[in-house]
N, C-alpha and C positions, 0 to 999 in steps of 0.2 A: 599517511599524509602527515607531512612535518608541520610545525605549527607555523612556520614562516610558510609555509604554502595555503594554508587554511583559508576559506574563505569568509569572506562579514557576513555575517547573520542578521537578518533585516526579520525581525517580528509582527507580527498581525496579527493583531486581536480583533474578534470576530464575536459579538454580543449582539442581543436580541432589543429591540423598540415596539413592545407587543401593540403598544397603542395605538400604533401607527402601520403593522406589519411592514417596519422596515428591520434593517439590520443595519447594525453601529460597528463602523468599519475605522479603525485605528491604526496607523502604521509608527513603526520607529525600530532604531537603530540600538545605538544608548540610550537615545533622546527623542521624543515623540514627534512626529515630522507634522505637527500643529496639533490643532484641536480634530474629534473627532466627526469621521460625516456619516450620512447616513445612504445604502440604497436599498432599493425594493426587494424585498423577501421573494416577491412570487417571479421577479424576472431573473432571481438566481437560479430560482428551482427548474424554470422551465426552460431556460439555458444547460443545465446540469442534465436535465432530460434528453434533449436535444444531441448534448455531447453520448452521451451515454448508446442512444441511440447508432451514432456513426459507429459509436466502439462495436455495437452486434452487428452490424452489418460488413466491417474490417473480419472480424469473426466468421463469419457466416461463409465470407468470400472465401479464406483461408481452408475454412475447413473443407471448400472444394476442390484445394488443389491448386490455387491462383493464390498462392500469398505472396508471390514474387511480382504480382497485375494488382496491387490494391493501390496505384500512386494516386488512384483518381477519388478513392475510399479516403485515404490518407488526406488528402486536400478539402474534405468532405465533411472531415473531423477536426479537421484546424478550422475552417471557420466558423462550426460550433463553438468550438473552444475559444476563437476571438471574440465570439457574442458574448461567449459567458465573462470573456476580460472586458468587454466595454458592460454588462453588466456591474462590474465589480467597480466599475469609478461613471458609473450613470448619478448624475447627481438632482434628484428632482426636484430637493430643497434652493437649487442653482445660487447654491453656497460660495463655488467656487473651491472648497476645501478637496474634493476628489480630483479634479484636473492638476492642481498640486501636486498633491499625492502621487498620482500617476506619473507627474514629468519626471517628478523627485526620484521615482522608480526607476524610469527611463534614462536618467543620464549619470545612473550612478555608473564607476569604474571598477572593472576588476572584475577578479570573481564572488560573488553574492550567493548566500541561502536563504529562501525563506522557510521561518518556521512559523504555521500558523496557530495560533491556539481558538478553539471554538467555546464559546462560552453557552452554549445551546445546542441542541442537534438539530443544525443543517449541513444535509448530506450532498457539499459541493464537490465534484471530481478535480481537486486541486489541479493533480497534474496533468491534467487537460485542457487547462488554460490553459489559449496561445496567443503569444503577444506581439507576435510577428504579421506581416502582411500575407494573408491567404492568396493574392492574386500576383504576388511572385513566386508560387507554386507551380509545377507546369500541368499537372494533373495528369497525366501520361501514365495510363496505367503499370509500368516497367519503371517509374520514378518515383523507386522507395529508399533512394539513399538514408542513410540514419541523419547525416551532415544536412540534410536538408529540411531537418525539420527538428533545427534546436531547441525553436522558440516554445516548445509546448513546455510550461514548468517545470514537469516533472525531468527535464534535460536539462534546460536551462539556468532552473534554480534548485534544481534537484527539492522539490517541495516538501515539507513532512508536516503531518497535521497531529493535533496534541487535541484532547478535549480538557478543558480549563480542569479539569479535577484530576488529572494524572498526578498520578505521584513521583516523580521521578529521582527521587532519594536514593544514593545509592547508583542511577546508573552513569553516573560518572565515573565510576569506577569498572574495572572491569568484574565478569563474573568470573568465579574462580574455575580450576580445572576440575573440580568434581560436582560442577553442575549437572542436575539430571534436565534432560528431554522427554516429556509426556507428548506420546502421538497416538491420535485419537482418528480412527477411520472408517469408514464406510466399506464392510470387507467384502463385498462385490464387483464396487467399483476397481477397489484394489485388485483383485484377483482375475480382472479384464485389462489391466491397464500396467501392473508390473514386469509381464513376457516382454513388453515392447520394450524396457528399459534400457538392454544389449545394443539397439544398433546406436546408441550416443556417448560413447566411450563408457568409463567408468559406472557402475550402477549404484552412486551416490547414496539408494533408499537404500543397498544393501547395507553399505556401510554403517548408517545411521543405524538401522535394526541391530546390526554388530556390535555397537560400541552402546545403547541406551536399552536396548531388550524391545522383544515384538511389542506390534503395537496393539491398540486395545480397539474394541468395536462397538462397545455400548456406551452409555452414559453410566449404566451402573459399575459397570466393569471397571470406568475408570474412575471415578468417584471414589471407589474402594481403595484404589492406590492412592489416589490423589490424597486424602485426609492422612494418610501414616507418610508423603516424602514430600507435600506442598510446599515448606519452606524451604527445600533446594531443587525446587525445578525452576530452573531459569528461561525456558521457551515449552511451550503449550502449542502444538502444532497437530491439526485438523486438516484431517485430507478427507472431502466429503460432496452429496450432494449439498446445496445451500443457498438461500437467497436472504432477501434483505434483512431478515430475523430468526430465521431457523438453520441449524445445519443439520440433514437429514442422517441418519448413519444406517436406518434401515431395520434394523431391530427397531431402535428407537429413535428418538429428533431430541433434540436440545435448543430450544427458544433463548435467544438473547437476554430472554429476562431469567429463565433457567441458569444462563453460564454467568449474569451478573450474580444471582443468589448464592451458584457453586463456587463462585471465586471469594468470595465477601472476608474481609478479613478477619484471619481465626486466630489475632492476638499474639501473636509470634515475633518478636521483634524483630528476628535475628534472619526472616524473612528474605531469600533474595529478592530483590527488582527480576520481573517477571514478562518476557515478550509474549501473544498471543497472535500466533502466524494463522488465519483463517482461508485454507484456501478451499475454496468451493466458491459459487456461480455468485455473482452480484452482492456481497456479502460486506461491500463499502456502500449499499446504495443506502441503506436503512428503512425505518420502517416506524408510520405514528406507535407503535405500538413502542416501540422500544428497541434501536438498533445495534450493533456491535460496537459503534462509537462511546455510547454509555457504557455499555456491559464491560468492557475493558477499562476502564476510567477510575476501576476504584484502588484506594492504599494499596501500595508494591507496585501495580502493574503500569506498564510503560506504555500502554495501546497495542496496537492491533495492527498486524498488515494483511490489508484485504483487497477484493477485484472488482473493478467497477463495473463488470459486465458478465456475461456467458462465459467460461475458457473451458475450451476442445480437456477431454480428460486425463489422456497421454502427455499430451502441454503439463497440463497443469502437475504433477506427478513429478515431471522431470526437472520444470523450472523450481517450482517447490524443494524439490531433494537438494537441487544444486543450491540455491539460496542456503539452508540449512546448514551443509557440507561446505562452504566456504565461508561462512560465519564460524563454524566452527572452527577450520584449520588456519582461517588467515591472520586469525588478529585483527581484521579493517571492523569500522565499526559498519552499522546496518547500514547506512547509508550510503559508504563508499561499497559495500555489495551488493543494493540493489542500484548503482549509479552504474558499475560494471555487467553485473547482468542487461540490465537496461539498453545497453549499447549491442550487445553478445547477442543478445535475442529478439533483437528486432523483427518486427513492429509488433509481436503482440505481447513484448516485455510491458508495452501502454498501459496493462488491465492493472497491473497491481501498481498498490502505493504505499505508500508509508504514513498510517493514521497510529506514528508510534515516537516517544523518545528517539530522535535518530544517532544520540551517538554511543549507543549501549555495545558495547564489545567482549570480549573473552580472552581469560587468560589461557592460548588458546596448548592443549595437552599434544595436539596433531598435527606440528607442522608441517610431521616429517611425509605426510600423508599423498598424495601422486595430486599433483592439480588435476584438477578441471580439462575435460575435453575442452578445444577451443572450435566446436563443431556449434550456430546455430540453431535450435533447436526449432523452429519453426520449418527447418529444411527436409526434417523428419516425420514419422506420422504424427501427425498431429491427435489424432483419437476418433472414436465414432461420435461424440455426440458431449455435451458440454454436462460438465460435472454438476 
């Protein structure tokens, strides 16, 4: 993307009002689009539930076979996702300051991003806000155009979320060609789930195995690597059982509060900016305890891309590999690959997001690499059973 094509970046800042269990909602561009308002904490969360909800049942459907009948799922999940947008400018203080806000959102021109920063862990499914009208939806189970359902953010504004403590130093720049990939797996899931990899062109996880070395299956396994090449791995990528604070790998699990410890900075200046690709089951929902949102958040790293739901095993495997493998041979930064996949893999491209830095790229060593199948990957087997 040329900078004359670039879109405006509209920021939101997203802070805590413990006294009052609201949340302190702030927009702006350059310039702060007024003073800030406040809305209800618990009618985010149970909107974010609600969304989240539709997503497992978009899932469920798919995983029978009907992913091409979920228009009525889809229409199901946008109005979730509108509750959870008129949650976000519900104003109970009846300030007036959110109705603002939202027109000001509403009639801006062009193309727009938002980038949100969270200044507390609440686990909102950004890009599953939709700010479109649910009931010029047709619901028709066979009406899953992608074009029809822009409005969900993560399309529309192509959303990315930051938690206020990221460090993102450094990924302005790109990361060099001899960045290393640390991938960390669950090696039974892997070994049910990588035969299938053949029938979607290219087998992307081979490649990666190819070009960064097999991958690891314990926590100690990789711990051990990890302290002798931590300051040049520039993506940290988990293929795993997982939910809102644990990724399972089967020997052992790794707690949120485990990979915040493991990551914790070992004083190394020269450090690259580090992505952390979590793919495994509900692994953006989070959890009182301690979520991936924090664990990700500390010096170097750039956050985390994680799934707001269940995803089928083989899904996940494939869309994962291909993310990885077109980040590394395209040069686009992460955003403009998961904006591409997004569209490529619909509708259960939905599950993931971007709770990361989004414009972190690579100087990339691989152009000369064979693109990407332009095969859907939903059109495939999907898996037996959610990672």
């Amino acid at each position: 993307m040329t900078e004359a094509m670039a879109p405006q970046r509209i920021f939101l800042d997203v802070d805590s009002d413990d006294a009052n269990d609201l949340a302190k909602i702030k927009w702006r561009r350059r310039y702060p689009w007024g003073p800030a308002y406040r809305v209800s904490r618990g009618m985010l969360e149970e909107y974010s539930t609600k969304a989240r909800e539709r997503l497992e049942a978009l899932v469920a459907e798919a995983m029978r076979g009907n992913v091409r009948q979920t228009g009525g799922i889809l229409k199901e999940l946008a109005e979730a996702g509108n509750r959870l947008y008129r949650a976000l400018f519900h104003d109970p203080e009846g300030s007036g300051r959110a109705a603002k806000a939202r027109d000001h959102l509403k009639n801006l021109e062009g193309e727009n991003q938002i980038l949100v920063s969270m200044g507390f862990p609440l686990h909102i499914p950004w890009g599953l806000v939709y700010d479109g009208d649910p009931k010029q939806l047709s619901g028709d189970p066979n009406d899953t155009d992608f074009d029809h359902y822009r409005d969900f953010w993560s399309i529309k504004y192509r959303v990315a979320v930051v938690y206020s403590t990221v460090d993102g130093e450094g990924a302005d720049k790109p990361l060099p060609r001899d960045v290393i990939v640390h991938s960390v797996v669950n090696q039974s899931v892997l070994a049910r789930t990588a035969p299938h990899l053949t029938q979607s062109g290219p087998p992307s996880w081979e490649w990666i195995v190819k070009q960064f070395g097999p991958p690891m299956y314990s926590q100690k396994g990789w711990l051990a690597r990890w302290m002798t090449e931590y300051d040049k791995v520039g993506i940290l990528y988990f293929y795993s059982h997982a939910d809102g604070n644990t990724i399972g790998l089967g020997v052992d699990s790794i707690s949120a509060n485990d990979l915040a410890q493991d990551l914790a900075d070992q004083g190394k200046d020269t450090a690259l900016p580090c992505l952390v690709f979590l793919n495994g089951c509900s692994t953006a929902v989070g959890h009182p305890d301690g979520g991936f949102l924090e664990a990700t958040a500390g010096s170097r790293f750039c956050g985390f891309i994680g799934a707001e739901a269940s995803i089928p095993d083989v899904f996940a495997l494939r869309f994962g590999s291909a993310f990885l493998y077109e980040f590394l041979r395209s040069q686009n930064t992460l955003l403009e690959v998961m904006s591409t996949l997004r569209k490529q893999h619909w509708p259960l491209s939905l599950l993931y997001n971007l709770y990361c830095v989004p414009d972190l790229k690579i100087l990339s060593a691989f152009g000369s690499s064979p693109p990407l199948s332009a095969d859907n990957f939903c059109d495939f087997d999907l898996g037996t059973q959610g990672i």
